[in-house]
C-alpha positions in Angstrom: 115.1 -38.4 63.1 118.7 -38.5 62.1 117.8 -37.2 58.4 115.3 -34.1 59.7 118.2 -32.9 62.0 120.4 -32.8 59.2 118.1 -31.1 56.9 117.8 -28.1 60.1 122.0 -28.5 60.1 121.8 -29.3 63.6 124.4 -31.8 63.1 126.5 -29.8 61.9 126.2 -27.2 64.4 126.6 -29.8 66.9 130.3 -31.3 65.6 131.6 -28.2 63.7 131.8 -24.3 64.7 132.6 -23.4 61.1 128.7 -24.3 60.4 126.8 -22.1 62.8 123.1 -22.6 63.1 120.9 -19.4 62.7 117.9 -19.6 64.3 115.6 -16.3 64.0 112.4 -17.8 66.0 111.5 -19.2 69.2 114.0 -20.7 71.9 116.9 -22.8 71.9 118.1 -24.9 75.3 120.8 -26.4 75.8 122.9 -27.5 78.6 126.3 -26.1 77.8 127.2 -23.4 75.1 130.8 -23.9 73.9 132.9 -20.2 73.1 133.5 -18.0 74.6 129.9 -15.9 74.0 131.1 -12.7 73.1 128.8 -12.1 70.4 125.9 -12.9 72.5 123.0 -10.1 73.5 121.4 -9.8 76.6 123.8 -11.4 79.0 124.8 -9.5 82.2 127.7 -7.4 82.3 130.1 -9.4 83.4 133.9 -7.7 82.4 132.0 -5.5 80.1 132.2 -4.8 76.4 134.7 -6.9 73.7 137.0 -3.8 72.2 136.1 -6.0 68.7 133.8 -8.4 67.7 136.0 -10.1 65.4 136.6 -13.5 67.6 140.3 -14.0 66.3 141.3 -10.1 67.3 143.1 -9.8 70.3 140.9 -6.6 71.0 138.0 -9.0 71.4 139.5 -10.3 75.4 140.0 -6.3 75.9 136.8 -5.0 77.7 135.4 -1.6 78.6 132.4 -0.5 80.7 131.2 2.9 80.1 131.9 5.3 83.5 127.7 5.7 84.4 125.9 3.0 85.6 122.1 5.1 85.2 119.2 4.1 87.6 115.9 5.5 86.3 113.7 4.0 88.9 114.0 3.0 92.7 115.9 -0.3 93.7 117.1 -1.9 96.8 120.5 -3.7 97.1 119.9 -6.8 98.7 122.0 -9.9 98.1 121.3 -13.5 99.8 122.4 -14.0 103.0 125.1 -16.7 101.5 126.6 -13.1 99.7 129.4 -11.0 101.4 128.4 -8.1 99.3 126.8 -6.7 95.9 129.1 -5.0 93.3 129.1 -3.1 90.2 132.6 -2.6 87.8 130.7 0.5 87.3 133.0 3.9 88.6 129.7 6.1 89.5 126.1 5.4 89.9 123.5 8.4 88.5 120.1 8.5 89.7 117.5 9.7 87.2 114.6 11.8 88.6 113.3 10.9 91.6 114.4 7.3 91.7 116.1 5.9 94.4 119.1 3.7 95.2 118.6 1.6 98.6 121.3 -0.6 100.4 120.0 -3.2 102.5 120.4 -2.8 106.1 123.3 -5.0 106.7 124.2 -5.4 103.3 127.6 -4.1 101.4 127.3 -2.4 98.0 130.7 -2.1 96.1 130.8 0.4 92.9 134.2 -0.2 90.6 134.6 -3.0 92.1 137.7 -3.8 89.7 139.0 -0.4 90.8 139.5 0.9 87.3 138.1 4.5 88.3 139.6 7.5 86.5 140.2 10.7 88.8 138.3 12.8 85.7 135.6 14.7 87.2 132.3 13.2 86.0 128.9 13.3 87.5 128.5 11.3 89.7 126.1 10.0 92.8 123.4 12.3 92.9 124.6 14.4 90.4 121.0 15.9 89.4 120.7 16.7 93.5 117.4 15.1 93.1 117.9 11.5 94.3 119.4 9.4 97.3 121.5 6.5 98.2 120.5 5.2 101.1 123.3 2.6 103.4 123.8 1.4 106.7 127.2 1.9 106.2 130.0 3.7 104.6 133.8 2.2 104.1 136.7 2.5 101.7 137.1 0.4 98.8 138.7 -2.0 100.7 136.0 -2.1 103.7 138.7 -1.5 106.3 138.5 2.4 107.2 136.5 5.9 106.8 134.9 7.0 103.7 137.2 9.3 101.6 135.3 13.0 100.7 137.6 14.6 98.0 135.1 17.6 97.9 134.7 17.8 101.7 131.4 16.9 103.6 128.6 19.6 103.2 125.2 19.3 105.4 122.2 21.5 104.8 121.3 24.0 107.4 118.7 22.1 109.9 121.3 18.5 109.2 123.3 17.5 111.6 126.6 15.1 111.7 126.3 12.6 114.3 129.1 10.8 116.1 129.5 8.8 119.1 130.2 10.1 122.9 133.8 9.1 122.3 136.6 9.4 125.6 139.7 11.4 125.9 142.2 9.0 124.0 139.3 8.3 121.4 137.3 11.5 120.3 134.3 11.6 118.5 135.8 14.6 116.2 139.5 14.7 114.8 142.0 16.0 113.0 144.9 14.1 112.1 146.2 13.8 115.4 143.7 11.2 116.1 143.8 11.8 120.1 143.3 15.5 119.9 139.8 17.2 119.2 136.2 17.2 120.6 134.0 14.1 122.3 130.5 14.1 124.6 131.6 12.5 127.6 127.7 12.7 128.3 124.6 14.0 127.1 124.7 17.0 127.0 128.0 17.7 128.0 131.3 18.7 125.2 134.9 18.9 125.8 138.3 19.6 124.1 141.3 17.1 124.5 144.6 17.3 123.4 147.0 14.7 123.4 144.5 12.5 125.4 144.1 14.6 128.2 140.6 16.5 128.6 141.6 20.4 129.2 138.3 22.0 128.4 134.6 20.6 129.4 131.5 22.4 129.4 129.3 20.6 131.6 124.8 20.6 130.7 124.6 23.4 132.4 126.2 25.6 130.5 129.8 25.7 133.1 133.1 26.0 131.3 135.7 24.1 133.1 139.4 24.5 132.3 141.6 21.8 133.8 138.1 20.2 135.5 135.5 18.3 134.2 133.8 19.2 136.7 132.8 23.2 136.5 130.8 24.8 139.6 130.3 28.1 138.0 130.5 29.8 134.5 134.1 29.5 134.0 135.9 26.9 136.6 139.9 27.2 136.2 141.9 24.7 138.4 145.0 23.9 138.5 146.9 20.6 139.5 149.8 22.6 140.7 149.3 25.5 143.5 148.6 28.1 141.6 146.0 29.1 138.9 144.9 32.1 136.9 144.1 34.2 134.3 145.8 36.3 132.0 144.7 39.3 130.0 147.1 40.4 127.2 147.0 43.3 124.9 150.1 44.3 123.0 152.5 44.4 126.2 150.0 45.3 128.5 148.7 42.4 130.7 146.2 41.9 133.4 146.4 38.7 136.0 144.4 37.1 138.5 145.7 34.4 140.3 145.1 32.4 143.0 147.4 30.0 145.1 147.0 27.2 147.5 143.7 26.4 148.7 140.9 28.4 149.8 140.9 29.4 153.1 144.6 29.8 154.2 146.7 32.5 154.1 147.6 31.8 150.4 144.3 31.8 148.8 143.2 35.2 147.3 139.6 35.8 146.0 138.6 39.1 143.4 134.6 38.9 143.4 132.1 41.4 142.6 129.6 43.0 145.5 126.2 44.7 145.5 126.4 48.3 143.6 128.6 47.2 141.2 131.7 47.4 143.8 134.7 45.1 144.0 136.3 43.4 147.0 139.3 42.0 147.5 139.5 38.7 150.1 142.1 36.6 151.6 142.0 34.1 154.3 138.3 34.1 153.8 138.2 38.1 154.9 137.5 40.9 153.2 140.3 43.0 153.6 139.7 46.0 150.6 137.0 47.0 148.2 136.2 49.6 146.0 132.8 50.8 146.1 130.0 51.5 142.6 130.7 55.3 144.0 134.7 55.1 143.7 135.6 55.0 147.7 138.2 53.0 148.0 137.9 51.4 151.8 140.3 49.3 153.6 138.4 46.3 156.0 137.9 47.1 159.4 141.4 46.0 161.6 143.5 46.3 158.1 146.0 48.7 157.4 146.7 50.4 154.0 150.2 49.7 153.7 151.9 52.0 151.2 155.7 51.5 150.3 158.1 49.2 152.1 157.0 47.7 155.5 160.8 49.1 156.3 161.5 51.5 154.3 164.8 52.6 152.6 166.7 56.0 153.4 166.2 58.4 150.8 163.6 56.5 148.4 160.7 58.5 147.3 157.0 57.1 148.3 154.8 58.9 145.7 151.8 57.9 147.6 148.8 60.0 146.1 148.1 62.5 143.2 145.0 64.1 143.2 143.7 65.9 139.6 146.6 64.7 137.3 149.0 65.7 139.7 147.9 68.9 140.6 148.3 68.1 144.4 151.7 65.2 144.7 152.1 63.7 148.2 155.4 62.0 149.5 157.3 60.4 152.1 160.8 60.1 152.5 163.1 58.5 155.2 166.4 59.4 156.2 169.3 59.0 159.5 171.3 61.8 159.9 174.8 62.6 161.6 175.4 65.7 163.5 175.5 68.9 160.8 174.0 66.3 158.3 170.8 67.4 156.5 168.5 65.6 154.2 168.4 67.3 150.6 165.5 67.1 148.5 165.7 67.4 144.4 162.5 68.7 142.5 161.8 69.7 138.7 159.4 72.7 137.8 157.8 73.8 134.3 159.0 77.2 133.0 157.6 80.0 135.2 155.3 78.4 136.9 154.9 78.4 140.9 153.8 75.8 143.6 153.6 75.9 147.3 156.0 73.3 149.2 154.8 71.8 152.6 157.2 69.5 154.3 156.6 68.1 157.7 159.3 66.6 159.3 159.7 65.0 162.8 162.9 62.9 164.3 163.4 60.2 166.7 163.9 61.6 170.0 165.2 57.7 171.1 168.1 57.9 169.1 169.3 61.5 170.3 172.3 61.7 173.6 169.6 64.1 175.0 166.5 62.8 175.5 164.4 66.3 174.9 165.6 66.6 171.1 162.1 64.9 169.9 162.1 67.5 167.2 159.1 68.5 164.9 158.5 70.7 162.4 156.5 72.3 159.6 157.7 74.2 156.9 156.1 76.1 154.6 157.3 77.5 151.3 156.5 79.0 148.2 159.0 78.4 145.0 158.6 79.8 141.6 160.7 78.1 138.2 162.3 80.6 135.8 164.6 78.8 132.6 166.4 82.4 131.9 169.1 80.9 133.5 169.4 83.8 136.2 169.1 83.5 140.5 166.0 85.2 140.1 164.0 82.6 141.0 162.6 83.4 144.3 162.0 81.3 147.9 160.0 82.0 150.9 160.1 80.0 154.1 157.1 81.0 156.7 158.3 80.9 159.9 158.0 77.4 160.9 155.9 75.8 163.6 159.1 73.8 165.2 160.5 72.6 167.9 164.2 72.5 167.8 163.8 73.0 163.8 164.2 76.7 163.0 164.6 78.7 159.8 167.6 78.4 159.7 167.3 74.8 158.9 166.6 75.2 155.8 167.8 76.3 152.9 166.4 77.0 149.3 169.1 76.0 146.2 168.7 77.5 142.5 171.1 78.9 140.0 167.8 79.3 137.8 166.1 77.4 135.7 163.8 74.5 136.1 165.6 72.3 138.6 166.0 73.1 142.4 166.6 71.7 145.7 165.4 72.4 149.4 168.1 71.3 152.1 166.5 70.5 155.8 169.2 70.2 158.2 169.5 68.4 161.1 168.7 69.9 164.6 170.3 68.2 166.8 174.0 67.8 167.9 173.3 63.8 167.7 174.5 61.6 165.2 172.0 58.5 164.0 168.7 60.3 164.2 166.2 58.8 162.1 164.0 61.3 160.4 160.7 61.2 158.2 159.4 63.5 156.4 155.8 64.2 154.3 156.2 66.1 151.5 153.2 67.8 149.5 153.6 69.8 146.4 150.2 72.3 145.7 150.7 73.2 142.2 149.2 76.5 140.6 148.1 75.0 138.2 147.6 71.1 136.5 150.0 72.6 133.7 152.9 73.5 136.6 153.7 69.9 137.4 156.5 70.5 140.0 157.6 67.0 141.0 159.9 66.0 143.7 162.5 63.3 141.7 165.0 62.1 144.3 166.4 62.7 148.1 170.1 62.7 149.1 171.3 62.7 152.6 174.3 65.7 152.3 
C-alpha cells in the first residue's frame, strides 16, 4: 500500500506542495484542499478573477468581475428561508432574448453587492427591451429607502403607477417637500395638499372643492374666515365675486344664472336685480335702483346713463344756494358741432322765508361749439315752463371755442335753498360728444 502510493506520488503531494500531483482522469475527494485555490476551474464566483495567476504575485489577491452578469434563460431568485437575501458582485444584470429574471415573493435580490459599480453608462437591466425582472420589492442598496431612477421612470401608454391612498401629512405623490403633493383620501376621490393641509379635493363625483373636502357642486369655494371669492385677472383688469357671512343674512350675496340665459343678483335670500337673455335690466319688485350717493354731495356730477356711445348723456346735480347765488354748469364740445341742452330744475319750497317759492322749471336750449376763438358761438333759451324761474335766470357763457358754461340763478330772495337739477345733453351727432365736466355754485 505504502510503495503503490509512492509510485502515483501521492505521498508526496500529501507532505510537499513543491510536488503537485496531476491527475488528468476521473475524480479526486478529499476532505480539505490546502491553498488558497486560485488556479482552480469551475468554482463559483466568489471575489472574482486573480489579476495573475502567478501564486507569489501580489496581483494574484487583486480580483476583478467583468460589469455583465448575462442570463440567457429564465430563473427565479429564491434563497432558503434561513437567507436574508441573494446577491451578485455583479454591477448589471442583461437578459438575453426572451428569458426572464424572477425574484421570489418575499425574497431580496442584491446586484453589486460589494458596491464597486462605475457611473459609465453600460447596458444594463433589460437593455435589449425584450425581457423582465420581476420583484416584490424595490429598495436602495442599502434596503432602507426608495429606489433611485437616474433616467427618470417612464410607463407605456395603457401602464399605470400605483400608490397608496395616502393622508394630508403623508401623500401618495411628492416632490421634495415630502408633505406637499397629491393623495386619494378615497376611492375615487383626489386632492392637492400643501404643507399638510388639504386645499383642493375633487370628490367621485366629479365636484372641485377649494378649502372643502366636501364639494356640493362643480366648484365649491369656502372659506374659514367670512369672506370668500373669486378673482378674475387679466393684465390689470380684474373681475370678483365674493361672498360674506353666511347665507341668508343681510351679508350673504348670491350671482346665479336663470332661465333664458339671464342673470340675477340675490341677497338676503331675495332677488333684488337681474338682467334678462333680451338685455332688460329689471330691479325686484319693492327695490329701488339707487344711483349715486344715498346723500348726495353739492355740485358732484351723477353721469347716470348714456345711450348710443354717448349720443344722448343724462345727469344730476345738487346744489344750496344763497340769495343772488346761482348754480354754474361747465361743459366741453367738439369743434362745430351742436347739441340741444335740457335742464330741469326744481327747489325746496321748505327751506324758502316764503312758503310759495316751490320753484320749477324747464329750460331748453340749443348751443353750438366754434374753436375760431370768436363770440360767435350762438345760445338760445326757449322760453321756459317755470314758476318763479324766468329767462332771465339764465345765462349762456362763451368767449369761443370748445368750452362753455350755462349759469342758472336762483329765484328766490331766500338763502339755503336746496336745488336739484337733471341735466340731458341730445347731441347731433355720436361724433359731437358735448359732455357736462363739472358744477360750481357762483
Amino acid at each position: 500500500m505504502s510503495r503503490a502510493r509512492n509510485l502515483a506520488g501521492f505521498g508526496s503531494a500529501v507532505t510537499s506542495v513543491e510536488n503537485p500531483v496531476n491527475i488528468q482522469v476521473g475524480y479526486v475527494t478529499a476532505i480539505a484542499y490546502y491553498g488558497d485555490g486560485s488556479e482552480l476551474t469551475g468554482t463559483p464566483g466568489g471575489l472574482g478573477t486573480a489579476l495573475a495567476e502567478n501564486l507569489s504575485s501580489p496581483l494574484n489577491k487583486i480580483y476583478y468581475t467583468n460589469a455583465n452578469l448575462s442570463i440567457a434563460s429564465t430563473i427565479t431568485v429564491d434563497p432558503p428561508e434561513s437567507a436574508s437575501a441573494a446577491y451578485t458582485q455583479y454591477t448589471d444584470i442583461v437578459m438575453q432574448g426572451d428569458a426572464d429574471l424572477i425574484v421570489g415573493d418575499g425574497d431580496d435580490f442584491i446586484p453589486d453587492i460589494l458596491g464597486i459599480g462605475t457611473d459609465v453608462d453600460m447596458p444594463g437591466v433589460l437593455s435589449g427591451g425584450n425581457s423582465k425582472v420581476r420583484a416584490d420589492n424595490y429598495t436602495n442598496k442599502k434596503g432602507t429607502g426608495a429606489a433611485y431612477v437616474p433616467y427618470g421612470l417612464a410607463v407605456p401608454v395603457g401602464a399605470a403607477v400605483s400608490v397608496g391612498y395616502g393622508t394630508e401629512a403623508t401623500p401618495g405623490l411628492i416632490g421634495v417637500d415630502t408633505d406637499t403633493g397629491l393623495f386619494f383620501p378615497s376611492a375615487g376621490e383626489i386632492a392637492v395638499t400643501n404643507n399638510s393641509s388639504e386645499t383642493v379635493r375633487v370628490n367621485s363625483s366629479g365636484n372641485v372643492g377649494i378649502g372643502t373636502d366636501n364639494p356640493s357642486k362643480k366648484i365649491h369655494i369656502e372659506e374659514s374666515t367670512s369672506e370668500s371669492g373669486i378673482l378674475l385677472k387679466s393684465g390689470a383688469r380684474e373681475f370678483a365675486l365674493r361672498a360674506q357671512s353666511q347665507p341668508g343674512t343681510a351679508e350673504s350675496i348670491r350671482i346665479g344664472s336663470i332661465s333664458n340665459h339671464g342673470v340675477r343678483v340675490v341677497t338676503n335670500d331675495t332677488e333684488r336685480f337681474r338682467i334678462t337673455s333680451g338685455g332688460q335690466i329689471n330691479v325686484g319688485a319693492g327695490n329701488t335702483l339707487l344711483l349715486g350717493d344715498s346723500n348726495p354731495s353739492s355740485n358732484t356730477v351723477y353721469n347716470y346713463e348714456n345711450i348710443a356711445n354717448g349720443t344722448i348723456r343724462k345727469y344730476y346735480v345738487r346744489d344750496t344756494l344763497n340769495s343772488g347765488q346761482l348754480t354754474r354748469f361747465t361743459f366741453t364740445g367738439t369743434d362745430r358741432t351742436s347739441a340741444m341742452i335740457t335742464i330741469n330744475a326744481t327747489g325746496s319750497w321748505t327751506a324758502s322765508n316764503t312758503a310759495t317759492n316751490h320753484v320749477a322749471a324747464q329750460f331748453v336750449c340749443r348751443v353750438f361749439t366754434n374753436s375760431s376763438g370768436t363770440s360767435s358761438d350762438s345760445s338760445t333759451v326757449t322760453t321756459p315752463f317755470a314758476y318763479t324761474y324766468s329767462t332771465g335766470s339764465y345765462a349762456f357763457n362763451n368767449s369761443g371755442g370748445n368750452g362753455y358754461s350755462i349759469d342758472i340763478t336762483n329765484p328766490t330772495g331766500d338763502s339755503g335753498v336746496s336745488f336739484f337739477y337733471e341735466v340731458i345733453i341730445q347731441n347731433a351727432v355720436p361724433t359731437s360728444q358735448h359732455i357736462l365736466t363739472a358744477s360750481s355754485t357762483a
